[in-house]
C-alpha positions as CSV (number, residue, x, y, z in Angstrom):
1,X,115.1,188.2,141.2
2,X,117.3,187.1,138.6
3,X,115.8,189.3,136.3
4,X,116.4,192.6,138.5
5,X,120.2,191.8,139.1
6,X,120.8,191.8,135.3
7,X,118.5,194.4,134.8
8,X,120.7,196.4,137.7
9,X,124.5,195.5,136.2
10,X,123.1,195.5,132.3
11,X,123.8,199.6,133.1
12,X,126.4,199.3,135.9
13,X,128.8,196.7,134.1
14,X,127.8,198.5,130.5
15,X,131.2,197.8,128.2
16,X,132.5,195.6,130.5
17,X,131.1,192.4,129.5
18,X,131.0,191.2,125.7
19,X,128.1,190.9,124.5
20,X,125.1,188.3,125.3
21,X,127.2,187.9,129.4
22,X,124.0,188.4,131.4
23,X,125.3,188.9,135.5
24,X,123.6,186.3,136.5
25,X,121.9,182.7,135.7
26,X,118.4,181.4,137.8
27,X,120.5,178.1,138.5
28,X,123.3,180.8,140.9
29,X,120.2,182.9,142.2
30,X,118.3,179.6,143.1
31,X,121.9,178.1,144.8
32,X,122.6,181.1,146.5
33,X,118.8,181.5,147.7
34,X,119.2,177.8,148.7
35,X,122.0,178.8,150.7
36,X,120.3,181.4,152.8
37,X,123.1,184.1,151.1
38,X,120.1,186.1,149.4
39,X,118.3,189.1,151.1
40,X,115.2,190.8,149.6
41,X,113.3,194.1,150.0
42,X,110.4,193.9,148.9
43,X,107.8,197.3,148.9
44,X,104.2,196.0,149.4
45,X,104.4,192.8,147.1
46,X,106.7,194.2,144.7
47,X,110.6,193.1,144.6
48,X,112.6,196.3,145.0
49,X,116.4,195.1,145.7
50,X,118.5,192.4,146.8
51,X,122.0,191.6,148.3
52,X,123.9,188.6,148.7
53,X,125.7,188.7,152.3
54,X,128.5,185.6,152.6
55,X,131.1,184.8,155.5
56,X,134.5,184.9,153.8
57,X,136.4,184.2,156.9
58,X,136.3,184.0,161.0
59,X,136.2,188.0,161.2
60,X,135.1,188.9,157.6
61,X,131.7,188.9,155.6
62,X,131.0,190.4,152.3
63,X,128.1,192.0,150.4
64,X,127.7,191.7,146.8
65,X,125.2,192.1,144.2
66,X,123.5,194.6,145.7
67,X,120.7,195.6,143.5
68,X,117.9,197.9,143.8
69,X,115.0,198.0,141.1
70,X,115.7,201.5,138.3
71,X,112.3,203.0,139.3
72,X,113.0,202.5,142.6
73,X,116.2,204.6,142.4
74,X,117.0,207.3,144.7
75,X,114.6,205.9,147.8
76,X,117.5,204.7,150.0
77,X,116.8,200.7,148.7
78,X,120.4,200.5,148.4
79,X,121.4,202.1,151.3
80,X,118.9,199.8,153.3
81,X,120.1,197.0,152.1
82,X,123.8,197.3,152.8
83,X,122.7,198.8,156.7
84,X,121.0,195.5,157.0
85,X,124.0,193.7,155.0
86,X,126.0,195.4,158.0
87,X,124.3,194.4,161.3
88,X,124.2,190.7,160.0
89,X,128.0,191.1,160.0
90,X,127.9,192.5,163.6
91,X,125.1,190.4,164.5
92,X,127.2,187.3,163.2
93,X,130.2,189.3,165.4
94,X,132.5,189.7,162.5
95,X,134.5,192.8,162.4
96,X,134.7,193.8,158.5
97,X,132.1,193.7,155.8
98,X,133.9,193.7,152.7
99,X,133.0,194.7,149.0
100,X,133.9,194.2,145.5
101,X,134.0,196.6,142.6
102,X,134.6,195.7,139.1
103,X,135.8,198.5,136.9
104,X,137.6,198.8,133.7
105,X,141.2,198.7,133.7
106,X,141.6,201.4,131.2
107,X,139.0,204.0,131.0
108,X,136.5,205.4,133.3
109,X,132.9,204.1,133.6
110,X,130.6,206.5,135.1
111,X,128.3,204.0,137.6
112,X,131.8,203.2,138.7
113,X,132.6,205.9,139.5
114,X,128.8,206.8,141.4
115,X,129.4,203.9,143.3
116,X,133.3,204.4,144.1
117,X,132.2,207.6,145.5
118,X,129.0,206.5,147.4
119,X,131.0,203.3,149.3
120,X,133.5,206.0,150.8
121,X,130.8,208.2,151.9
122,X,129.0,205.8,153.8
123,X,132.3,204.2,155.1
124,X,134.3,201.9,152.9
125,X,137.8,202.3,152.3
126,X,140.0,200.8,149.5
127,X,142.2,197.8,150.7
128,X,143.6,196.4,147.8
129,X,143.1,196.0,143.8
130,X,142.6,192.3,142.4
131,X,143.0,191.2,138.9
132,X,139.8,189.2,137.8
133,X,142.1,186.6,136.5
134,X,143.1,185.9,140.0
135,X,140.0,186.0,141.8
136,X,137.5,184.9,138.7
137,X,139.5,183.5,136.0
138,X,136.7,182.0,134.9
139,X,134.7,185.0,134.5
140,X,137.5,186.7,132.4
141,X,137.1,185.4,129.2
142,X,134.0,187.1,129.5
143,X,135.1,190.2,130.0
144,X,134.8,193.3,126.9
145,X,137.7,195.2,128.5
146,X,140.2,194.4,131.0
147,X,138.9,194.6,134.4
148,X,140.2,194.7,138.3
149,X,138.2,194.3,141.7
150,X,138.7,196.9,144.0
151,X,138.4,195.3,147.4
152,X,136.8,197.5,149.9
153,X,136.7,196.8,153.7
154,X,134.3,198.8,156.2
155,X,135.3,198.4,160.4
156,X,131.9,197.0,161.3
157,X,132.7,198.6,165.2
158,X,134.0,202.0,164.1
């Protein structure tokens, strides 16, 4: 699993990380497996995509790395996973799902922009823009280019 989120964000985060930053270490998948925060899909026996769904608060949850596998693209993986990223939220009776999106401070990057579009066609809308520094200063030392977090929230009811 490991393997197929940095495989995933190797393309998304291109530029933004310097170079040798993989997305994601076995010690976080396996803590975060631990922790029940890690879905699969899996297609047959092969590993097609994950998410990692979290409670932030009492009325909000969050999905991140959501990965589907490259050869896999275009099937509707991703959109499964965040449907079933969803209804755990209402399931759990929370009321927003909330996302993050890194993306460069200063230029454009294209699978930024593919997924900026796709989260507001399926619902999300743009609450606020972070600074890594205040959400992850310890990820921003790592970082190629300066970065923010768009924070996107989706009514779970609406």
């Amino acid at each position: 699993m490991t393997a197929l989120i940095n495989e995933v964000y190797e393309v998304a985060e291109e530029g933004l990380w310097a170079t040798g930053t993989t997305r994601s270490s076995r010690q976080e998948v396996a803590s975060l497996t631990h922790a029940g925060e890690i879905t699969v899909a899996r297609l047959h026996e092969e590993l097609v995509g994950c998410v990692r769904i979290q409670q932030l608060t009492a009325g909000i949850c969050e999905f991140g790395m959501l990965a589907a596998a490259p050869k896999r693209r275009g099937t509707g993986i991703g959109r499964e996973l965040v449907r079933f990223a969803e209804q755990f939220g209402r399931d759990a009776g929370l009321d927003v799902m909330q996302l993050e999106l890194l993306v460069p401070r200063e230029w454009s990057h294209p699978a930024k922009e593919f997924l900026a579009a796709w989260y507001g066609r399926i619902g999300y809308q743009v609450v606020r823009t972070g600074s890594i520094d205040e959400s992850y200063p310890e990820l921003a030392p790592s970082l190629a280019t300066p970065c923010d977090f768009v924070i996107y929230h989706k009514n779970l009811h609406a």
